[in-house]
C-alpha positions in Angstrom: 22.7 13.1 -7.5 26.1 12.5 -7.5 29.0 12.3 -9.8 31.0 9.4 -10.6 33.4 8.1 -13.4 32.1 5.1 -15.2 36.2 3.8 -16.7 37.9 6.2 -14.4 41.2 3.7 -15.9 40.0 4.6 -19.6 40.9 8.8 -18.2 44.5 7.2 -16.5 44.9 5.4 -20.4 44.1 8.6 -21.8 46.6 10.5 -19.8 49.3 9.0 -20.3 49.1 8.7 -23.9 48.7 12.5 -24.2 51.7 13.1 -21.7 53.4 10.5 -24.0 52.8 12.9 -27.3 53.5 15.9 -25.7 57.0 14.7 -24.7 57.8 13.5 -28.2 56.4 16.8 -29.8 59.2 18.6 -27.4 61.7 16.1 -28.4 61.0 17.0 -31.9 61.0 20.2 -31.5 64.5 20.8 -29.7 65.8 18.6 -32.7 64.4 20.9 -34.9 65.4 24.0 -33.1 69.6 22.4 -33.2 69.7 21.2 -36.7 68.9 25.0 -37.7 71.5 26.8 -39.4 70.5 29.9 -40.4 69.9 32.4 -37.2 67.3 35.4 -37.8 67.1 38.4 -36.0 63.2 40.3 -35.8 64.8 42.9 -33.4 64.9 45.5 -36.9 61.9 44.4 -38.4 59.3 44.5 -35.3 61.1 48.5 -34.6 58.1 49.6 -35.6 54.9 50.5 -34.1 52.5 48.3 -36.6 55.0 45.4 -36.2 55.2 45.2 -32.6 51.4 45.3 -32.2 50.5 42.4 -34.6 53.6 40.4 -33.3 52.0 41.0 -29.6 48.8 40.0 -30.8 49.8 36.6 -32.3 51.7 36.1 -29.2 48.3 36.2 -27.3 46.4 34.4 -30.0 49.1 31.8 -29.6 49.2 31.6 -26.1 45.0 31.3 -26.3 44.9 28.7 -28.4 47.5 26.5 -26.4 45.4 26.5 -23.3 42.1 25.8 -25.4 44.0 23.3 -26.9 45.1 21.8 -23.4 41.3 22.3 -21.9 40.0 20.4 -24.7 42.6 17.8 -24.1 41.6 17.4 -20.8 38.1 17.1 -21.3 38.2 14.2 -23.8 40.4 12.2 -21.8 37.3 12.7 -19.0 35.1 12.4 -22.0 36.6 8.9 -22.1 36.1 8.4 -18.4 32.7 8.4 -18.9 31.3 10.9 -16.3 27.9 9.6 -14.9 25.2 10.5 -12.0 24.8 8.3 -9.1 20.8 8.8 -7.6 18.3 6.3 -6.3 15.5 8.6 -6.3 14.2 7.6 -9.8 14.8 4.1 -9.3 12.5 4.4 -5.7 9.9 6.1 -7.5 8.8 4.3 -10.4 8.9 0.4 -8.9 4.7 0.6 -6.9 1.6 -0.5 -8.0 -1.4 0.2 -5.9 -4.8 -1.0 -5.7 -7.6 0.6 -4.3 -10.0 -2.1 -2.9 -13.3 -1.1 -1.4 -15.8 -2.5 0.1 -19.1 -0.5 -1.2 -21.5 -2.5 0.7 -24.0 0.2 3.1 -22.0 0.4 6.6 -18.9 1.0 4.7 -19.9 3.2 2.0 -19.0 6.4 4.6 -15.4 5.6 4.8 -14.8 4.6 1.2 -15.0 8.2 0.6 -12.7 9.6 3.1 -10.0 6.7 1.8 -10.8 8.1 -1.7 -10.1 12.0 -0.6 -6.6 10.6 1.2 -5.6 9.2 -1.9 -6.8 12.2 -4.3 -4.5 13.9 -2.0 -1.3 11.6 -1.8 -1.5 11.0 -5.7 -0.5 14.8 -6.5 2.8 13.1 -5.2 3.2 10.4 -6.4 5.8 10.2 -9.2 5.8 6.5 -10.9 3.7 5.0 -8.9 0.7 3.2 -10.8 -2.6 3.2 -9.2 -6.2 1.1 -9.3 -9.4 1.4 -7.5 -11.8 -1.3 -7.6 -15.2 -1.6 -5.6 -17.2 -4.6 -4.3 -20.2 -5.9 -3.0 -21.6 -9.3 -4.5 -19.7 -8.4 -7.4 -16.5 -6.3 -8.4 -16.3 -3.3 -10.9 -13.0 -1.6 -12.0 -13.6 2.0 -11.8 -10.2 2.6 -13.6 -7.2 0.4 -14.0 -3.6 0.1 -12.9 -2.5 3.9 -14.4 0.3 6.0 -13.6 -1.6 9.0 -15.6 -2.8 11.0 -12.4 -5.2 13.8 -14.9 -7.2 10.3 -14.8 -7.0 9.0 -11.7 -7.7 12.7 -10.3 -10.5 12.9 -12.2 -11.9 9.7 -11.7 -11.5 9.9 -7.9 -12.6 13.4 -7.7 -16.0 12.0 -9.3 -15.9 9.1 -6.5 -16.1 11.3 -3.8 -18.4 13.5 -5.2 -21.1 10.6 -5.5 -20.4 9.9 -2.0 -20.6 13.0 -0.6 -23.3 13.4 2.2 -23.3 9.3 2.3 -23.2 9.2 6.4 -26.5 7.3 7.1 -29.6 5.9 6.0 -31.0 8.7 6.8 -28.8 11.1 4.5 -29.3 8.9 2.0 -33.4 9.1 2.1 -32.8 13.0 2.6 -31.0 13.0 -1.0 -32.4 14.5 -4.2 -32.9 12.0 -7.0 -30.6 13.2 -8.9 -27.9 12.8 -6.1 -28.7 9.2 -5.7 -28.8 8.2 -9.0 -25.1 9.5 -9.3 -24.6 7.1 -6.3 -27.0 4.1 -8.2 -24.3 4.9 -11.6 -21.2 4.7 -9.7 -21.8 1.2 -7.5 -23.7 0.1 -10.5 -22.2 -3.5 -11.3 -20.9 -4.4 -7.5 -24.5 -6.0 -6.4 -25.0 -9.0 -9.4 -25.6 -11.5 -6.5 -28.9 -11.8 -5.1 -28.9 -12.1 -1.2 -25.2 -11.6 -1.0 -23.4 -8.2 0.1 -19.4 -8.2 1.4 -18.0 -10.7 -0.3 -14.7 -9.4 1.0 -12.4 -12.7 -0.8 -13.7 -12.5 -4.0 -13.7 -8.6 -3.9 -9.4 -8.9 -3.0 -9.1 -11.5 -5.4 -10.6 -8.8 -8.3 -8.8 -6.4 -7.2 -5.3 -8.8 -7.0 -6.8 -9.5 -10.9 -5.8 -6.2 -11.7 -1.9 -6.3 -10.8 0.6 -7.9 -13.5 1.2 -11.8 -13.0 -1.8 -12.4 -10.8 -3.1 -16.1 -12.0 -5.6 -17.1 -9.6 -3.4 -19.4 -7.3 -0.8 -20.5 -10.0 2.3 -19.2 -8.3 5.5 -19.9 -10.9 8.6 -18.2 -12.4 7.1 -15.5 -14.3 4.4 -14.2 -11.8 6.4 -14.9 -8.2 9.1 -12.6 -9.0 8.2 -8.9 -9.3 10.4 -6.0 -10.9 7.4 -4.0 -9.1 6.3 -3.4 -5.8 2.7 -4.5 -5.8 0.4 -3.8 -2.7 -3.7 -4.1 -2.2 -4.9 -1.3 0.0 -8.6 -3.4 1.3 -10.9 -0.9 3.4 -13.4 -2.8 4.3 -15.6 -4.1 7.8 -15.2 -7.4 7.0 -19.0 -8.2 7.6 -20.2 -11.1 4.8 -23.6 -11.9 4.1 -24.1 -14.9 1.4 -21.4 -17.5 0.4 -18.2 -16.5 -1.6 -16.2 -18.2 -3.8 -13.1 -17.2 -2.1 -12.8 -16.5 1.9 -10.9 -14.1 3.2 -7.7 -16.6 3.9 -7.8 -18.1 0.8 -7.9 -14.9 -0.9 -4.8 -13.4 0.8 -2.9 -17.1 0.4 -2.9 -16.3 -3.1 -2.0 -13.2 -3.1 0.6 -14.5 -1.1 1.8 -16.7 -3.7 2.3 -13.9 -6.4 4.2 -11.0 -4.2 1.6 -9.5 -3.6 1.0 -7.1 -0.4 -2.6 -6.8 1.3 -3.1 -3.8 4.1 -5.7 -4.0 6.0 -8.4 -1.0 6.3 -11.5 -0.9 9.0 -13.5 0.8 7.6 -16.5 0.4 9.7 -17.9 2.1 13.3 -15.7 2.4 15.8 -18.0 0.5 18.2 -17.6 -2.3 16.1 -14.1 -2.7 16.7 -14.1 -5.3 19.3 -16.2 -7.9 17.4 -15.2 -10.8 16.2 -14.7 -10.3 12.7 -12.3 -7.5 12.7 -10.5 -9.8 14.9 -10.4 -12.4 12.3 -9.5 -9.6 9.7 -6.8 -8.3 11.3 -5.3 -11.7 12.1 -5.8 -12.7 8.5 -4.1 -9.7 7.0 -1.1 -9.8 9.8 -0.7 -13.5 9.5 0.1 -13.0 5.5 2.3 -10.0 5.9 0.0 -7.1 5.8 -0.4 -4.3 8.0 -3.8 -3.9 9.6 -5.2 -0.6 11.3 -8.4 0.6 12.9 -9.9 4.1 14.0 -8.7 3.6 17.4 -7.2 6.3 19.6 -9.4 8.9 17.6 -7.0 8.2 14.6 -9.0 9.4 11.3 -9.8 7.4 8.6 -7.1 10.0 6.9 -4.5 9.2 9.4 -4.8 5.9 9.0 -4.4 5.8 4.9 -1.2 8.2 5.3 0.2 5.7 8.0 0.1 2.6 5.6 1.3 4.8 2.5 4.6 5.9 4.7 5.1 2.3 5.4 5.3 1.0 1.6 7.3 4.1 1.3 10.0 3.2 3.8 9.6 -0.3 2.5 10.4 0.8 -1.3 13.0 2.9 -0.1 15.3 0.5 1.8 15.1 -1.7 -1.7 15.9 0.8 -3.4 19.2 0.8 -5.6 21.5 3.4 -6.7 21.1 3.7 -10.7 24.4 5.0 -12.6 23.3 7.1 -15.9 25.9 8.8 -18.3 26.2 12.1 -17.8 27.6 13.6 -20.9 25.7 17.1 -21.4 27.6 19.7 -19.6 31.4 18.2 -20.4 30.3 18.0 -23.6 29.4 21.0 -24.5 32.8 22.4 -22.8 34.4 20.4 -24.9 33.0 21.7 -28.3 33.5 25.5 -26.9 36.6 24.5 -26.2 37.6 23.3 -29.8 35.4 26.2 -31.5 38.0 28.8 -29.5 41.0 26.4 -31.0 39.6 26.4 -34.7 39.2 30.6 -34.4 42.4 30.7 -33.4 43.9 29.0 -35.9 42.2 30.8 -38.1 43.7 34.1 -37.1 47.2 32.8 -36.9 46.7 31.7 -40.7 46.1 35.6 -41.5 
């Protein structure tokens, strides 16, 4: 933070008006000190020890409350200036939304939880940002809304990835205790609606673009195209449909397009899968509409790979950023009423 004036010419104003009364006060007072015809001598009365003393001390009483005087003074004339901060920090931090959008469909069910532990991770971070996470299959199911109240979203992912935990195969998955796979069964309850359909990767983003501000289904206009908020779809998925969707893939992301909105790009499927067609056409879909798209490659992580789109919306939100000017009152304030409490206490004395 740094500090600035807000009317730095309100402080010139304010100076010259007080170096304007403090000339006239002297002008009055060598008048004053001329027109008097009567001179006194103290020499006599201050020969005394008691005199002397309480003459010195109103001297330095005097001479204390001249300079409070003159402090206060000068600290209401900056008073006037208005001193503010200058920070973009704030501004940076509290402008993302985020959505969480995974695919929960068998062969992708294994990386959903490692994007879930990234982000349980990244979120005791965050500081503004407002986050979603909503699964898919055939259907879609908000596990918790756009929040910026991270005790929820903590505790709602924590539970994620507890469900998931030991999800690696089919095999770990007949290997689990009933009670283990009904916590699985509760939390993807609602994502498989449609018989003989699994994946449906455009209607799963467009449930999950549903959930940011101003999304209206292709109806790009005034109030929904222009964003005060960064808004960005993080979609982990293999991109591997079975049955028909309402949306594809393209037409998905073209109206997301339409509203400001961002969609990354997650693999999150075998690595030997790679090189197939359809995470070709994902990652030419997500690129082609502005997104960033990344795969397990190069022994990157599923972790890695989170963290690497996360830094990019970072350094995105931070070049946008824009320094914020907030008053800044507290500290000169507060000088300012010691300042006239030390004046009053002196006057005070003086009276005695």
């Amino acid at each position: 933070m740094m500090l600035a004036w807000h009317w730095p010419w309100a402080a010139l104003a304010g100076i010259l008006v007080a170096v304007a009364v403090v000339m006239l006060l002297v002008v009055f007072a060598r008048r004053r000190d001329t027109n008097d015809e009567a001179v006194f001598s103290l020499d006599e009365d201050l020969n005394t020890e008691h005199a002397s003393r309480l003459f010195h001390q109103w001297r330095v009483v005097n001479r204390v409350a001249v300079v409070a005087m003159a402090i206060a003074l000068a600290l209401a004339v900056a008073l006037v200036a208005r001193p503010s901060q200058v920070g973009a920090g704030d501004e940076r931090a509290s402008s993302r939304d985020i959505v969480l959008c995974l695919d929960v469909s068998g062969s992708t069910l294994p990386y959903d939880r490692e994007v879930i532990d990234t982000y349980l991770e990244l979120v005791k971070h965050f500081e503004g940002e407002r986050i979603g996470l909503s699964i898919f299959n055939s259907t879609s199911r908000t596990v918790f809304p756009l929040t910026d109240d991270y005790d929820l979203v903590t505790k709602q992912l924590t539970a994620a990835s507890t469900a998931l935990k030991g999800v690696e195969t089919q095999d770990d998955i007949d290997k689990m205790s009933d009670a283990d796979y009904q916590k699985i069964a509760d939390w993807l309850e609602g994502t498989q609606n449609r018989k003989d359909a699994t994946s449906l990767i455009g209607d799963g983003v467009v449930s999950c673009a549903a959930m940011l501000p101003g999304f209206a289904y292709g109806s790009a206009n005034e109030t929904n195209a222009s964003r005060q908020r960064a808004a960005s779809i993080v979609l982990a998925t293999d991109n591997v449909v079975s049955g028909k969707p309402t949306y594809s893939l393209d037409e998905a992301l073209d109206l997301t397009r339409q509203t400001n909105i961002t969609v990354d790009g997650l693999y999150s499927g075998p690595k030997s899968s790679e090189g197939e067609q359809t995470t070709s056409d994902m990652k030419t879909a997500i690129e082609s509409h502005g997104g960033v798209f990344l795969t397990q490659s190069n022994g990157r992580s599923v972790e890695e790979l989170v963290r690497d789109i996360q830094s990019r919306r970072d350094t995105e939100s931070d070049s946008k950023a824009k320094a914020s000017m907030t008053d800044a009152p507290g500290w000169w304030t507060l000088a300012l009423v010691v300042a006239v409490i030390i004046v009053l206490a002196c006057a005070w004395r003086l009276r005695r």
